[in-house]
CHARMM internal coordinates of N, CA and C (Angstrom, degrees):
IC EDIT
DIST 1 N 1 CA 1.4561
DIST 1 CA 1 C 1.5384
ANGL 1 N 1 CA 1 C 108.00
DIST 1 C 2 N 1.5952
ANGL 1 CA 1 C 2 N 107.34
DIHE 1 N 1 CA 1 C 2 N 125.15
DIST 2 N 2 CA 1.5271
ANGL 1 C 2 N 2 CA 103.46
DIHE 1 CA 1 C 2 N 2 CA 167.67
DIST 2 CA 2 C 1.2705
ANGL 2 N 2 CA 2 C 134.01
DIHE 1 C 2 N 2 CA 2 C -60.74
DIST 2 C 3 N 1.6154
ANGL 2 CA 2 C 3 N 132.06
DIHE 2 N 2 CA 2 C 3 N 145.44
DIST 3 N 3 CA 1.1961
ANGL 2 C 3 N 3 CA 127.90
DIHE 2 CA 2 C 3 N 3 CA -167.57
DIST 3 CA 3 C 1.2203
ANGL 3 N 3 CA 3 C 119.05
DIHE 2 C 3 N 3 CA 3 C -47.13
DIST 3 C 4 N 1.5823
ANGL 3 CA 3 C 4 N 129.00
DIHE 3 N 3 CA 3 C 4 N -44.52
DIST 4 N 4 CA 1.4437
ANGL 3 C 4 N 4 CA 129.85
DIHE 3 CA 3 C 4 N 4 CA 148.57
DIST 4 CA 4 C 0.9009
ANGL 4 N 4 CA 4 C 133.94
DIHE 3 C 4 N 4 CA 4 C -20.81
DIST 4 C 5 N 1.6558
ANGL 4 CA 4 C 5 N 139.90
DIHE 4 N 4 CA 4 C 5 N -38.39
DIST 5 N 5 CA 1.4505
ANGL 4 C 5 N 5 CA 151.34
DIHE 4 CA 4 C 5 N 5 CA -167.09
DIST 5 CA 5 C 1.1286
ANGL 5 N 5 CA 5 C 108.73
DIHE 4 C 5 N 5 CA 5 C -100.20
DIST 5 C 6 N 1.5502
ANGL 5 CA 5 C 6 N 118.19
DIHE 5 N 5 CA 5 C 6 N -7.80
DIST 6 N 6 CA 1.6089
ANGL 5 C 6 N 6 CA 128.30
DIHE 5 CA 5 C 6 N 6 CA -160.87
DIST 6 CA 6 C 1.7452
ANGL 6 N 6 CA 6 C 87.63
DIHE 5 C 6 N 6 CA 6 C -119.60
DIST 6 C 7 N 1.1983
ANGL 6 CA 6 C 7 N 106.34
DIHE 6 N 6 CA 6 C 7 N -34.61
DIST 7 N 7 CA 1.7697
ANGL 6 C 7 N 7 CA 95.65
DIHE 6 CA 6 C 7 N 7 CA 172.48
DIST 7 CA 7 C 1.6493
ANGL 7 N 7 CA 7 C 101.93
DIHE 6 C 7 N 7 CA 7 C -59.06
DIST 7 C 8 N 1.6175
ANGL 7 CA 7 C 8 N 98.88
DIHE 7 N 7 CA 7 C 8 N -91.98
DIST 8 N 8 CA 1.5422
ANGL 7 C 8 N 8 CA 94.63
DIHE 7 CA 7 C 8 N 8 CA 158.31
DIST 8 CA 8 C 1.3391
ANGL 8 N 8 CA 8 C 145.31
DIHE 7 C 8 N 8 CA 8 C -14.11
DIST 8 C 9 N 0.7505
ANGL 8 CA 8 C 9 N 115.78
DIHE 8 N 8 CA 8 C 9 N -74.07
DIST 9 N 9 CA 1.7686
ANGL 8 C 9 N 9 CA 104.76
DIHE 8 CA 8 C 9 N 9 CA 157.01
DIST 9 CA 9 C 1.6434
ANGL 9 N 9 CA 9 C 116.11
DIHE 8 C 9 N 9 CA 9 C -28.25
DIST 9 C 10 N 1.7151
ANGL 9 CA 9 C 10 N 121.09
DIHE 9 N 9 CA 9 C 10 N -75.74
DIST 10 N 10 CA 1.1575
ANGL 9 C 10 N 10 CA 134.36
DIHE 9 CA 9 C 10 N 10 CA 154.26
DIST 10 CA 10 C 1.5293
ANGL 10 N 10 CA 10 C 119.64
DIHE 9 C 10 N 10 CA 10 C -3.32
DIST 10 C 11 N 1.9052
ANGL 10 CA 10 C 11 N 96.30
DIHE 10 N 10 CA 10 C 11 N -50.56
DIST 11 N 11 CA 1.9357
ANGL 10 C 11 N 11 CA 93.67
DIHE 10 CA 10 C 11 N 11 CA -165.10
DIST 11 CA 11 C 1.2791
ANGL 11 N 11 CA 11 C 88.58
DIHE 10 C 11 N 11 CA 11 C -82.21
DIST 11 C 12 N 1.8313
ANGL 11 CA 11 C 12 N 129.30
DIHE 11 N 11 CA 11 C 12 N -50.49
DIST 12 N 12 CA 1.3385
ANGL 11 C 12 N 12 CA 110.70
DIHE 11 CA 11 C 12 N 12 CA -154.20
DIST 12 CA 12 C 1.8758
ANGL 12 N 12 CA 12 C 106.91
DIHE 11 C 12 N 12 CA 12 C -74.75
DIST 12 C 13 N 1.2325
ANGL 12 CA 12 C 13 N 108.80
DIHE 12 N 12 CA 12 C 13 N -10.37
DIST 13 N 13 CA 1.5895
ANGL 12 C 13 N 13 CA 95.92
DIHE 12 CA 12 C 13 N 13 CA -164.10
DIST 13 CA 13 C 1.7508
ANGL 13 N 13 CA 13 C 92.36
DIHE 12 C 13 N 13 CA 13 C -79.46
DIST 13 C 14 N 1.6892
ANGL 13 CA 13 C 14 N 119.90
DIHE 13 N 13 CA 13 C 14 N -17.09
DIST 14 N 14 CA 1.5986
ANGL 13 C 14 N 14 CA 132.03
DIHE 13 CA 13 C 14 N 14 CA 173.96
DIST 14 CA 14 C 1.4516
ANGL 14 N 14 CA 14 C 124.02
DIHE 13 C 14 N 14 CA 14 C -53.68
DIST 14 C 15 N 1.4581
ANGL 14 CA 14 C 15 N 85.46
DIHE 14 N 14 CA 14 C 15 N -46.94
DIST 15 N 15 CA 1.6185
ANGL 14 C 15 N 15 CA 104.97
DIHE 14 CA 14 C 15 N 15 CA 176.06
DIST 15 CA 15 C 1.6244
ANGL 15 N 15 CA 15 C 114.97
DIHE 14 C 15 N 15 CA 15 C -78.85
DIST 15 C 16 N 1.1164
ANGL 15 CA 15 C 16 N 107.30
DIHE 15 N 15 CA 15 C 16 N -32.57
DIST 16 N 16 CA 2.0019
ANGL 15 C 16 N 16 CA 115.26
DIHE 15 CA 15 C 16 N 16 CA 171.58
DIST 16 CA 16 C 1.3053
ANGL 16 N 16 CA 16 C 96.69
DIHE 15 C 16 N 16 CA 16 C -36.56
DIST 16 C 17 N 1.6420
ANGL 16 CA 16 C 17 N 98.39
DIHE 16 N 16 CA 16 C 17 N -72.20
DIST 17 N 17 CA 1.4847
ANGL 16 C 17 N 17 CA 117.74
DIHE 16 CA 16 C 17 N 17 CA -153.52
DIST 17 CA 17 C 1.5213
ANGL 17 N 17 CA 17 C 99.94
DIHE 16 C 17 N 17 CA 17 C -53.24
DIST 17 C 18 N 1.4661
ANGL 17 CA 17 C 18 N 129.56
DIHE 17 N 17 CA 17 C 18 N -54.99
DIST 18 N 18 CA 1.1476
ANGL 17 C 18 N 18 CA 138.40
DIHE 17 CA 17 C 18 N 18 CA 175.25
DIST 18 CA 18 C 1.7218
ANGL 18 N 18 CA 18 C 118.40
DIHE 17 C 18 N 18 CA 18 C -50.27
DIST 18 C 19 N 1.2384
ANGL 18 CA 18 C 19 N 107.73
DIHE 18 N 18 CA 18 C 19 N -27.07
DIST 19 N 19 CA 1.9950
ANGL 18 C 19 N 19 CA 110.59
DIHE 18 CA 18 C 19 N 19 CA 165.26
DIST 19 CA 19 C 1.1888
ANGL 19 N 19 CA 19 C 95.20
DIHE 18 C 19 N 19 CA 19 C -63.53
DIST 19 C 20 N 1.9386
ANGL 19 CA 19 C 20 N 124.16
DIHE 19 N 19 CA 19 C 20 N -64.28
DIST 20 N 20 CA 1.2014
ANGL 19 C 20 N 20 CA 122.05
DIHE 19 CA 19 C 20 N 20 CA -142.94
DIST 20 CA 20 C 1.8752
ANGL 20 N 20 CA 20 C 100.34
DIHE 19 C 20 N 20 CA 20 C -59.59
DIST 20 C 21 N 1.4725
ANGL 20 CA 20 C 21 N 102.98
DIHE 20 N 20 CA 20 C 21 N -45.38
DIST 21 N 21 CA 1.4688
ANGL 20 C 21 N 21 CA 99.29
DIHE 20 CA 20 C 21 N 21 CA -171.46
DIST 21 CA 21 C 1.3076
ANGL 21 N 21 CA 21 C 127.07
DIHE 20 C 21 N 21 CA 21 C -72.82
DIST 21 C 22 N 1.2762
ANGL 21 CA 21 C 22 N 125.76
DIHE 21 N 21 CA 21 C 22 N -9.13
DIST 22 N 22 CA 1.0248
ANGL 21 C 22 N 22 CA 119.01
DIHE 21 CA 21 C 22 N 22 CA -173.33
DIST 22 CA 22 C 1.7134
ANGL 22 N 22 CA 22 C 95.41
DIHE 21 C 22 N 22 CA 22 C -97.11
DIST 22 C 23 N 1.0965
ANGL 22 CA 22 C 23 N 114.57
DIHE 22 N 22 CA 22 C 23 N -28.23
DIST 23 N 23 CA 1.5428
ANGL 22 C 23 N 23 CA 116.04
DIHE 22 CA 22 C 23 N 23 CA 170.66
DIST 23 CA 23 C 1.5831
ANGL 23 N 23 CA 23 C 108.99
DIHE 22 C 23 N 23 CA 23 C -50.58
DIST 23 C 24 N 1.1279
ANGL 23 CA 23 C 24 N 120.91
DIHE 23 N 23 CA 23 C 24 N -77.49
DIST 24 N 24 CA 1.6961
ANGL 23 C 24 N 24 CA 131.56
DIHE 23 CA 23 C 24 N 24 CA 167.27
DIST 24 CA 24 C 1.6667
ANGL 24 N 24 CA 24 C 105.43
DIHE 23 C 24 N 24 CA 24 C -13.19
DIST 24 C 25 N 1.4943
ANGL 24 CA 24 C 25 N 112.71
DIHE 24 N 24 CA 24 C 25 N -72.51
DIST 25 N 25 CA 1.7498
ANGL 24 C 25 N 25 CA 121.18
DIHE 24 CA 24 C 25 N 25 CA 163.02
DIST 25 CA 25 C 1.4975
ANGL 25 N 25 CA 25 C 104.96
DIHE 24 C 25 N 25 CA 25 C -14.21
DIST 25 C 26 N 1.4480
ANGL 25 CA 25 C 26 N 117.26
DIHE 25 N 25 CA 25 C 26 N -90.68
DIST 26 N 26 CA 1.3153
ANGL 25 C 26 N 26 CA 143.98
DIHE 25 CA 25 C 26 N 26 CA 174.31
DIST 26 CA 26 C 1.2373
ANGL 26 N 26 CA 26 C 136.02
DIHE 25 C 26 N 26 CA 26 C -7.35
DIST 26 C 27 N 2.0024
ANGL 26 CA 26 C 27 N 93.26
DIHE 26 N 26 CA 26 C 27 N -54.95
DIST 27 N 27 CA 1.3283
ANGL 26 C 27 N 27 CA 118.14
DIHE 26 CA 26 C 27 N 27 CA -147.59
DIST 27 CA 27 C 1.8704
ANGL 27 N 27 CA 27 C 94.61
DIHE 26 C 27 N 27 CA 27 C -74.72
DIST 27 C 28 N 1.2027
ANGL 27 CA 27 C 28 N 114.01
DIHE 27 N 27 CA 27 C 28 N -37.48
DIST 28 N 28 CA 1.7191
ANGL 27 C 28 N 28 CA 103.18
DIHE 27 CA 27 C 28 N 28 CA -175.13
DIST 28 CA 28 C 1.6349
ANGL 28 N 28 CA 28 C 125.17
DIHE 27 C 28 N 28 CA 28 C -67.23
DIST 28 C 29 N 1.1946
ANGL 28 CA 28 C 29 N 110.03
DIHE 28 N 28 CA 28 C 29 N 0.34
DIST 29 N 29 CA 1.5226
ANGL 28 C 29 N 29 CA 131.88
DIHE 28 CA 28 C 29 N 29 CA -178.42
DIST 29 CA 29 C 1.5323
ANGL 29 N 29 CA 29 C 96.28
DIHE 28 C 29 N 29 CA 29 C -104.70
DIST 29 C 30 N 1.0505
ANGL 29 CA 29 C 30 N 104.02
DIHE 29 N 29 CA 29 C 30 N -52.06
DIST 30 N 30 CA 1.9209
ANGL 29 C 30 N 30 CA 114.90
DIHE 29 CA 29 C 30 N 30 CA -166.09
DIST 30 CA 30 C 1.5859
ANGL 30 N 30 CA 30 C 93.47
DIHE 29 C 30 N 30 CA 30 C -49.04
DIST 30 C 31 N 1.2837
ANGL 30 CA 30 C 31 N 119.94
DIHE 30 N 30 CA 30 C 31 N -68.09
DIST 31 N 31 CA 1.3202
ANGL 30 C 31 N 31 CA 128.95
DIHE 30 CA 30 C 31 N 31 CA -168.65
DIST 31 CA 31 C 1.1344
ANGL 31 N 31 CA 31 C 111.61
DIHE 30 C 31 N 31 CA 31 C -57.69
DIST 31 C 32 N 1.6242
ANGL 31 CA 31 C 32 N 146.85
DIHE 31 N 31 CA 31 C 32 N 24.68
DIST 32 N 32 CA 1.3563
ANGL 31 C 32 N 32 CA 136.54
DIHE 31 CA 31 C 32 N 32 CA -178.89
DIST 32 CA 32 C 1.7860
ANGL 32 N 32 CA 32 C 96.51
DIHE 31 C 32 N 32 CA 32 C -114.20
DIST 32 C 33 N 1.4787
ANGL 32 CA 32 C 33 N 114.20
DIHE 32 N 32 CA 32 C 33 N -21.18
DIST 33 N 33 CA 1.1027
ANGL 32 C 33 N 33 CA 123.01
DIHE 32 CA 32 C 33 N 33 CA -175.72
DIST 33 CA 33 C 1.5976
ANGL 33 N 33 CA 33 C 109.54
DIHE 32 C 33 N 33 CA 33 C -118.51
DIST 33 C 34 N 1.0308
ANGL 33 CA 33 C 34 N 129.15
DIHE 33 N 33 CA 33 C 34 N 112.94
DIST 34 N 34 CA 1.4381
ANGL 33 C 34 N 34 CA 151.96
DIHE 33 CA 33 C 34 N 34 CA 160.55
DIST 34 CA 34 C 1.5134
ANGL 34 N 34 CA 34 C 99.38
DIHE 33 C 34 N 34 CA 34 C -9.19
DIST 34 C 35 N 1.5853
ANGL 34 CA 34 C 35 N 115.29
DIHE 34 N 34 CA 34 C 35 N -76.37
DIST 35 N 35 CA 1.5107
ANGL 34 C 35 N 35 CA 147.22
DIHE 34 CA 34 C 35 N 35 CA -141.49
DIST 35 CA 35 C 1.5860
ANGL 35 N 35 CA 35 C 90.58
DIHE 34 C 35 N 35 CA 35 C -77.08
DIST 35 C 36 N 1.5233
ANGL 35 CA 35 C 36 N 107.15
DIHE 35 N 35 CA 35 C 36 N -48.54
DIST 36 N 36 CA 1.4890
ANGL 35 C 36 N 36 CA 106.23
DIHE 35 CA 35 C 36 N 36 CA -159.36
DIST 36 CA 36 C 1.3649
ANGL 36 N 36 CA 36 C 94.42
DIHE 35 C 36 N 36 CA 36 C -68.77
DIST 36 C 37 N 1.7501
ANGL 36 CA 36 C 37 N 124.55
DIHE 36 N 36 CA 36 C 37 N -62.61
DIST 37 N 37 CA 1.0338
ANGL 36 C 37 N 37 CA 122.48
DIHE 36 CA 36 C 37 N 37 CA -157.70
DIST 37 CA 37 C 1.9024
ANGL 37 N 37 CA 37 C 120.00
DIHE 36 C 37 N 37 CA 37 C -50.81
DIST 37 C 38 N 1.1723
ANGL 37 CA 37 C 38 N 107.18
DIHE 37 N 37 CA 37 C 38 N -26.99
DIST 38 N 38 CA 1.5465
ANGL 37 C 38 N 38 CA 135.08
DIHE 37 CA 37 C 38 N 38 CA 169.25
DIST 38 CA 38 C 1.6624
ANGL 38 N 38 CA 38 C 103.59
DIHE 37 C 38 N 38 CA 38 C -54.57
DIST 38 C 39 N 1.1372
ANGL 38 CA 38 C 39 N 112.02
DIHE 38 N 38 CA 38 C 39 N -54.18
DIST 39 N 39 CA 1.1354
ANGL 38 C 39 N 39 CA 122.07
DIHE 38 CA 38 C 39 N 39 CA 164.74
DIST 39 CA 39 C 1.9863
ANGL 39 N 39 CA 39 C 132.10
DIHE 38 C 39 N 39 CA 39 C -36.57
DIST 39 C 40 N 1.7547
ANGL 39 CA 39 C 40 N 82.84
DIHE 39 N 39 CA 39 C 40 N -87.96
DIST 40 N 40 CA 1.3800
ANGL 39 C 40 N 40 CA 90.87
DIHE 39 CA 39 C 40 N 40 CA 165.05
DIST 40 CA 40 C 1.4444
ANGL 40 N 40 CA 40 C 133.55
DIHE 39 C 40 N 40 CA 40 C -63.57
DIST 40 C 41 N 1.6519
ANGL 40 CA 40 C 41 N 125.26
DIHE 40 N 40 CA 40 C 41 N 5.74
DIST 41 N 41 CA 1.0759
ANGL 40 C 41 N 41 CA 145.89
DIHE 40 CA 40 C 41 N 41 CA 176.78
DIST 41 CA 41 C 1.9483
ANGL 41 N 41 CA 41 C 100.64
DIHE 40 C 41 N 41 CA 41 C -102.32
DIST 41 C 42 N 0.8680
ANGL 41 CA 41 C 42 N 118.11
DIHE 41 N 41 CA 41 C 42 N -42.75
DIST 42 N 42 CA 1.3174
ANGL 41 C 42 N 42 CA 127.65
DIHE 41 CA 41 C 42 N 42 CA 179.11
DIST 42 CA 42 C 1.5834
ANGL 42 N 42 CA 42 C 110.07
DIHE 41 C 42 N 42 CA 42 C -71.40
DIST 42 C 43 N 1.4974
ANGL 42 CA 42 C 43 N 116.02
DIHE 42 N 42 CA 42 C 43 N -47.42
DIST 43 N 43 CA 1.1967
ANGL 42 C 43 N 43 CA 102.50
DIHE 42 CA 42 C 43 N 43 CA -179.18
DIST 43 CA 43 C 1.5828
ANGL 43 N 43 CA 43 C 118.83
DIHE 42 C 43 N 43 CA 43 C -99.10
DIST 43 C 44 N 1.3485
ANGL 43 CA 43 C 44 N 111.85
DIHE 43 N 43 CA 43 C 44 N 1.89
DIST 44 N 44 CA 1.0981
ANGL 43 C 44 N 44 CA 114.67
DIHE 43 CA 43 C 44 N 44 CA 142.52
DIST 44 CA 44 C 2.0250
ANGL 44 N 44 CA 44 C 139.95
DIHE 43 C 44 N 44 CA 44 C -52.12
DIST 44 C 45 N 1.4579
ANGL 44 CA 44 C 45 N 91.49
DIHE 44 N 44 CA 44 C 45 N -46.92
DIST 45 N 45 CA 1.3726
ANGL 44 C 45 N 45 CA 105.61
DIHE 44 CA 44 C 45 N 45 CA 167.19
DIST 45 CA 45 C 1.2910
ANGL 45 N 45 CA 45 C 124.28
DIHE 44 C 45 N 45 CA 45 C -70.24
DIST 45 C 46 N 1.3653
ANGL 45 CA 45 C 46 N 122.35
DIHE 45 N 45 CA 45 C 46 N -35.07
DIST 46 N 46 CA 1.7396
ANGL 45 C 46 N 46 CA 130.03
DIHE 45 CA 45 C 46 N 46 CA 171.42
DIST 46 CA 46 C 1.5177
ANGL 46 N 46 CA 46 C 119.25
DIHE 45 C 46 N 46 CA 46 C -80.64
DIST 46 C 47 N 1.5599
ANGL 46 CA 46 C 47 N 115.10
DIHE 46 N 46 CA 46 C 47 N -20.09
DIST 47 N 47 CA 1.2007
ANGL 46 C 47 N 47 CA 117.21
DIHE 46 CA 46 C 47 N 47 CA 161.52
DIST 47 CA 47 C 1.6447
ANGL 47 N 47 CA 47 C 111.32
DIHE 46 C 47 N 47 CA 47 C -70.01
DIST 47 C 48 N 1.2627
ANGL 47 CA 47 C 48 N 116.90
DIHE 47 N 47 CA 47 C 48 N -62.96
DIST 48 N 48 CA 1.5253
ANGL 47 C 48 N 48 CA 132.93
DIHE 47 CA 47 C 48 N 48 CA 178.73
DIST 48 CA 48 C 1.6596
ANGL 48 N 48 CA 48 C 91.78
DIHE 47 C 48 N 48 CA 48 C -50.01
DIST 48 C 49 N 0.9268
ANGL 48 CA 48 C 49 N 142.35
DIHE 48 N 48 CA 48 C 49 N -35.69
DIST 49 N 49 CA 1.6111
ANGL 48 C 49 N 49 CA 132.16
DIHE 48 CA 48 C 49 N 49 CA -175.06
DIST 49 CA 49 C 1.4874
ANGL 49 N 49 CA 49 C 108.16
DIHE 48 C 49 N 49 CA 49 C -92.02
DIST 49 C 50 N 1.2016
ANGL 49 CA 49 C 50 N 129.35
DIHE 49 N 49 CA 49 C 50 N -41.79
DIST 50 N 50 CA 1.2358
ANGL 49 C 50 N 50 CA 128.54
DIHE 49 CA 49 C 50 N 50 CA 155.03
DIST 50 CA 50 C 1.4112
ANGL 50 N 50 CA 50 C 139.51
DIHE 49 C 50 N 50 CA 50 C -27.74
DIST 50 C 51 N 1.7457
ANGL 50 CA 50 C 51 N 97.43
DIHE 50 N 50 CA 50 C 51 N -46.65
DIST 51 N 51 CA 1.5270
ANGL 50 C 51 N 51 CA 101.61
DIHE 50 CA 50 C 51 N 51 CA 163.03
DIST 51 CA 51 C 1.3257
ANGL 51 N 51 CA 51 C 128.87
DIHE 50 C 51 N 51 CA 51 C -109.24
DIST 51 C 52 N 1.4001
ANGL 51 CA 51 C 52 N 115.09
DIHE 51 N 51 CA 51 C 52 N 18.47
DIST 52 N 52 CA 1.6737
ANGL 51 C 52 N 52 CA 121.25
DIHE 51 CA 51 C 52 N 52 CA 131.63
DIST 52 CA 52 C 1.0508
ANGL 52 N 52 CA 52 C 134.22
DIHE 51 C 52 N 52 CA 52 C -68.59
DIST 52 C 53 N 1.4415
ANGL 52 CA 52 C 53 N 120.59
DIHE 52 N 52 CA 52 C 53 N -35.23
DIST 53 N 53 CA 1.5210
ANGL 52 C 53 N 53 CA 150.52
DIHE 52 CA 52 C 53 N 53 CA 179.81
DIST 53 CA 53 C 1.9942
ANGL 53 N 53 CA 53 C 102.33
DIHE 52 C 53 N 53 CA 53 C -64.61
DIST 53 C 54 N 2.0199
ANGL 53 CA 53 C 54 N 108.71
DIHE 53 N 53 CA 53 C 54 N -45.06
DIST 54 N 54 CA 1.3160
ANGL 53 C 54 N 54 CA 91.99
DIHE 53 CA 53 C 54 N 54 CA 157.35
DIST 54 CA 54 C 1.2882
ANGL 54 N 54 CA 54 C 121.61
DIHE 53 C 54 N 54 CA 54 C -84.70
DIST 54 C 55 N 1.1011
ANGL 54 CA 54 C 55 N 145.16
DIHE 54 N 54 CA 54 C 55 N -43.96
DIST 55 N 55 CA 1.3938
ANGL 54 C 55 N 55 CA 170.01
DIHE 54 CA 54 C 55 N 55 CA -175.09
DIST 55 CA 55 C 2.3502
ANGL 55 N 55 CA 55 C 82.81
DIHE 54 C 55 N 55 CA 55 C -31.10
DIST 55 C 56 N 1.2370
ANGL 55 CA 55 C 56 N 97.47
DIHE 55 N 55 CA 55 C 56 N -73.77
DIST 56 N 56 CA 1.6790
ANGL 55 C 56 N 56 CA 115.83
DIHE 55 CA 55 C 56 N 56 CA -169.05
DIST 56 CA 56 C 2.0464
ANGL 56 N 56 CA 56 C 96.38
DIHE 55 C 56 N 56 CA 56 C -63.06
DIST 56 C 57 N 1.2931
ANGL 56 CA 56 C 57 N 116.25
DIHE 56 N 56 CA 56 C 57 N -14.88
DIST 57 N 57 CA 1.3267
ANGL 56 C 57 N 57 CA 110.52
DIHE 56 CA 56 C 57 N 57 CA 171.51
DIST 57 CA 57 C 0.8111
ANGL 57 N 57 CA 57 C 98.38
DIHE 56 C 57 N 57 CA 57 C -76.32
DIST 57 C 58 N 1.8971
ANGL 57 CA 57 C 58 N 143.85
DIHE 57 N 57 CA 57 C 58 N -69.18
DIST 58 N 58 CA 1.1050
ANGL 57 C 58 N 58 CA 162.90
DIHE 57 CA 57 C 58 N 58 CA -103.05
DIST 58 CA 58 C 1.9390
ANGL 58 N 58 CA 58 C 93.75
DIHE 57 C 58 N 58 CA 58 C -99.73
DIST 58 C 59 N 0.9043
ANGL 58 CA 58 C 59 N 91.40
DIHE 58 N 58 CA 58 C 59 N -46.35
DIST 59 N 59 CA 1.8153
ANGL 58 C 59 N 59 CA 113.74
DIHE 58 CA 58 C 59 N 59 CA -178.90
DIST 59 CA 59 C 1.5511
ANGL 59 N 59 CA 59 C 101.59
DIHE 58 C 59 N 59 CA 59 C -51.10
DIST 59 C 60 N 0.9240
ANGL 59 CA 59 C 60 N 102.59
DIHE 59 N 59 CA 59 C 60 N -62.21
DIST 60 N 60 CA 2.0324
ANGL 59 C 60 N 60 CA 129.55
DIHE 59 CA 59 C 60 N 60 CA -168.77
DIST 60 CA 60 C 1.4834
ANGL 60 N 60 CA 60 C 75.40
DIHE 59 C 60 N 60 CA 60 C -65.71
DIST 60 C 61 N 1.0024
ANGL 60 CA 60 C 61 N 138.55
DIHE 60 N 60 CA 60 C 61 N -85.93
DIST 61 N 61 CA 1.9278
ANGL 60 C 61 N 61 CA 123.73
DIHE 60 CA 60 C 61 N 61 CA -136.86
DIST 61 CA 61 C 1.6205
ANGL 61 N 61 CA 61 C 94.27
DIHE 60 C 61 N 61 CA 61 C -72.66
DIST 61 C 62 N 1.3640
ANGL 61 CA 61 C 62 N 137.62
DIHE 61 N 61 CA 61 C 62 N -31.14
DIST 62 N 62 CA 1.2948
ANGL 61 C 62 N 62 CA 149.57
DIHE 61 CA 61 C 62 N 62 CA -162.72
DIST 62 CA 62 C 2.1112
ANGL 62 N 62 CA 62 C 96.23
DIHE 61 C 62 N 62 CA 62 C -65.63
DIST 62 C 63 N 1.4755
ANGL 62 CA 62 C 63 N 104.17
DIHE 62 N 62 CA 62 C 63 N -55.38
DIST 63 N 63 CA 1.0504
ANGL 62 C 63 N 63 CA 126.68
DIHE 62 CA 62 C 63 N 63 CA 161.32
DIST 63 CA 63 C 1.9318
ANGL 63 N 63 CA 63 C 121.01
DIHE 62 C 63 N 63 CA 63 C -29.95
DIST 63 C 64 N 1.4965
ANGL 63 CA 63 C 64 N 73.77
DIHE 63 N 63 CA 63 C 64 N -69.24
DIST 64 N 64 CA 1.6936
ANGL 63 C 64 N 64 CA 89.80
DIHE 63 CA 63 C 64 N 64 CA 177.60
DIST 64 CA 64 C 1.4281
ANGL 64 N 64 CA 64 C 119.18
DIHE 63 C 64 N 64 CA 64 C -50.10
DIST 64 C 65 N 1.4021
ANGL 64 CA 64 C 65 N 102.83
DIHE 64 N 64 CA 64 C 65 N -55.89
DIST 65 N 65 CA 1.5814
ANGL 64 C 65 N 65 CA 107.85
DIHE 64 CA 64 C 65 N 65 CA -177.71
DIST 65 CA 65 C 1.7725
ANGL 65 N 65 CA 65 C 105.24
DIHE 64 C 65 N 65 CA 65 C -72.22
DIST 65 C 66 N 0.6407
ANGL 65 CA 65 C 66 N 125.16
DIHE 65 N 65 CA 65 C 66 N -29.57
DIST 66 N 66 CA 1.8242
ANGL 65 C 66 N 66 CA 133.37
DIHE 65 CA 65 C 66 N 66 CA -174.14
DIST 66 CA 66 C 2.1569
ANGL 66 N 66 CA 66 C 92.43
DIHE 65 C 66 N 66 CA 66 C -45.31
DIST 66 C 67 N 1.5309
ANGL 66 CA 66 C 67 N 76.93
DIHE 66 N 66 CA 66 C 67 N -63.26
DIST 67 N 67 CA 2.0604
ANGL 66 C 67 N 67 CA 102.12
DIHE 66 CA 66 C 67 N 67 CA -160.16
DIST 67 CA 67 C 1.8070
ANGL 67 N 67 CA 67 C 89.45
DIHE 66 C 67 N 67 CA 67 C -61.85
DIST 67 C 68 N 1.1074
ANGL 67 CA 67 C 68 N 134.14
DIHE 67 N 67 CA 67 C 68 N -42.98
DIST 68 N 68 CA 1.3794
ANGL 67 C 68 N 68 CA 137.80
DIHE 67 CA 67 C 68 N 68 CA 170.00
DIST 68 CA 68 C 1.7811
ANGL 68 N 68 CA 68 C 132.46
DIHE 67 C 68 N 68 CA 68 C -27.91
DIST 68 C 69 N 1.8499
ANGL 68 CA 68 C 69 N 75.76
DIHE 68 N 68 CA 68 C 69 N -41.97
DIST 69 N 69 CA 1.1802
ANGL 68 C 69 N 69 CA 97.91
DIHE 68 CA 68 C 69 N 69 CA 175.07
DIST 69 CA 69 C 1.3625
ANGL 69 N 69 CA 69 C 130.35
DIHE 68 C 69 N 69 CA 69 C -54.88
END
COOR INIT
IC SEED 1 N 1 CA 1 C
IC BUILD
């Protein structure tokens, strides 16, 4: 893997960790309210999918240019 994909990789697997924790923070407040907790569970999951969604772009064009070659 090129040094690029290993940065990348690096930031999004940084930022995971950083959803999960700041969720954990959250979560004992979240849970007193129905709506919120729905919330911070929801945007937890679309963030965390988001940066697979680039992560699996990044792969595909990395790909592209490789076979180009």
């Amino acid at each position: 893997m090129r040094l690029t994909s290993r940065l990348k990789a690096a930031g999004y697997l940084t930022s995971m960790v950083s959803v999960c924790l700041l969720g954990v923070v959250a979560w004992k407040s979240a849970t007193k309210d129905p709506v919120l907790l729905a919330c911070l569970i929801g945007g937890m999951i679309t963030s965390l999918l988001g940066m697979e969604l680039r992560w699996r772009s990044h792969r595909v064009q990395q790909k592209r240019k490789d076979s180009a070659r």
